[in-house]
C-alpha positions as CSV (number, residue, x, y, z in Angstrom):
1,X,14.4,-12.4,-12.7
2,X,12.5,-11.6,-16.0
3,X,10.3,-8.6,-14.4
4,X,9.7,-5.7,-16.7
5,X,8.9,-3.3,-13.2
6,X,12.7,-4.7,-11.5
7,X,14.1,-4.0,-15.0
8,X,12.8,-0.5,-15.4
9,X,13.7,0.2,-11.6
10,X,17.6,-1.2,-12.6
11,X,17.7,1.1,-15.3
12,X,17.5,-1.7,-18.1
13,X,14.6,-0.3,-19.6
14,X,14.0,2.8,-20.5
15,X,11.3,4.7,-19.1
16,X,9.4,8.4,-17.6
17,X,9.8,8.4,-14.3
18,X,8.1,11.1,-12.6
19,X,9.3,10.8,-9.2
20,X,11.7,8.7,-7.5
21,X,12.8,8.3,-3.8
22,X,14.8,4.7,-1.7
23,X,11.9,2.7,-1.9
24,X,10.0,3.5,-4.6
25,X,9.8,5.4,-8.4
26,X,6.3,6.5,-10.1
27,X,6.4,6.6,-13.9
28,X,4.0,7.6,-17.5
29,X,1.7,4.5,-18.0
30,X,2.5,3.4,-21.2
31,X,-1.2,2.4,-22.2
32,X,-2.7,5.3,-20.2
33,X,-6.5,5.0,-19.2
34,X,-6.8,8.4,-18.0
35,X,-5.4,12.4,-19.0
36,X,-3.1,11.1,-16.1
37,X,-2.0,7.9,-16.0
38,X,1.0,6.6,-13.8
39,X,2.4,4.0,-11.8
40,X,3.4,3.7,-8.6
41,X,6.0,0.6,-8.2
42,X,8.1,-0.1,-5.2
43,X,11.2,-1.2,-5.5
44,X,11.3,-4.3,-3.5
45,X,10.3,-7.0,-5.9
46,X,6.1,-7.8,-4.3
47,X,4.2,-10.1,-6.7
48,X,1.0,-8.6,-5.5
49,X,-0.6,-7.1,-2.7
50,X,-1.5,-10.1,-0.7
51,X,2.2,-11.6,-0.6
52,X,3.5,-8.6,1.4
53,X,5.1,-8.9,4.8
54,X,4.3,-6.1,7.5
55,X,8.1,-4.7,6.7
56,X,6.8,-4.7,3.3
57,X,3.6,-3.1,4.1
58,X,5.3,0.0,5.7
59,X,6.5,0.5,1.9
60,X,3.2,0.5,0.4
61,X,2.0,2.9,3.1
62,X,4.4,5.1,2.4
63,X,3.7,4.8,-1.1
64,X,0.3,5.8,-0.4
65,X,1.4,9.1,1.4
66,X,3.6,9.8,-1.2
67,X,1.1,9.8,-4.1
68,X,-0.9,12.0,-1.6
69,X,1.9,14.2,-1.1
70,X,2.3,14.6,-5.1
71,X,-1.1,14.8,-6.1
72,X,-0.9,18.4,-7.0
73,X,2.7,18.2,-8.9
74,X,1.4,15.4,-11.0
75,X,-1.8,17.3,-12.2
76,X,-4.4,15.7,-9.8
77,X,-5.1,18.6,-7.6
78,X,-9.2,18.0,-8.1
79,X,-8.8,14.3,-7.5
80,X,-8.0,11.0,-8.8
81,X,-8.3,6.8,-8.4
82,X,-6.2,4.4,-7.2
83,X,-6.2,0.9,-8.1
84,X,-4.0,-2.3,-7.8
85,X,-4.5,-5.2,-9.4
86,X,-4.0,-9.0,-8.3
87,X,-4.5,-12.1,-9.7
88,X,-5.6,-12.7,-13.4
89,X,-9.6,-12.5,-12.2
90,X,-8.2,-8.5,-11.3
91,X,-6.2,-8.2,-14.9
92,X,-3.1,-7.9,-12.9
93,X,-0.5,-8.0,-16.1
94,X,3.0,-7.4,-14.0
95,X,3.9,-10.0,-11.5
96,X,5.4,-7.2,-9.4
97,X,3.4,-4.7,-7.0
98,X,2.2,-1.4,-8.5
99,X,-0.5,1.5,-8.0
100,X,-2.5,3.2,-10.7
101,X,-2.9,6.4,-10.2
102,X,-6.0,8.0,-12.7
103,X,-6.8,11.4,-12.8
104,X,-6.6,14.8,-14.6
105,X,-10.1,14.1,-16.0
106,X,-13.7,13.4,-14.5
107,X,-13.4,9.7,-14.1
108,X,-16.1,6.9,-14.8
109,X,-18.0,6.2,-11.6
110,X,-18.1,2.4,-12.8
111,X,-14.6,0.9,-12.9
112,X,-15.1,-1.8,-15.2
């Protein structure tokens, strides 16, 4: 498989990650949009967000939580945006999965 995300989770690619647990890792966006800019990528290869299963779902949940449970070590403790992308109409770039996570800065209240 020629995904970018299922390389940097292998280890093939080099990369910041910030956090990393069984299902999931959260690294530095490389093209940040925000003071704080990371991503949130499981592990299980997920083209997007509609082609998950409900076993697959869990994960994402979790991943939710997680990013939650991190907020303040990752420098969002007065808030922050999460967004995923599917589909070429959304700008999705990866075909695998992944959660932006913006913050550390007053954000735009338009997101386009």
């Amino acid at each position: 498989m020629d995904c970018i995300f299922c390389k940097i989770i292998n280890g093939e690619i080099p990369s910041t990650k910030v956090y990393e647990d069984k299902k999931m890792i959260i690294i530095n966006d490389i093209a940040p949009q925000a003071a704080k800019h990371y991503l949130a990528i499981p592990k299980v290869h997920l083209a997007n967000i509609v082609e998950m299963e409900k076993k697959q779902a869990k994960i994402v949940g979790k991943m939710l939580k997680t990013i939650g449970e991190l907020a303040d070590s990752l420098g969002l403790q007065d808030g922050f945006r999460i967004v995923s992308n599917k589909g070429e109409n959304g700008c999705q770039s990866v075909g695998h999965l992944h959660i932006h996570i913006l913050g550390g800065e007053k954000l735009s209240e338009k997101m386009g």
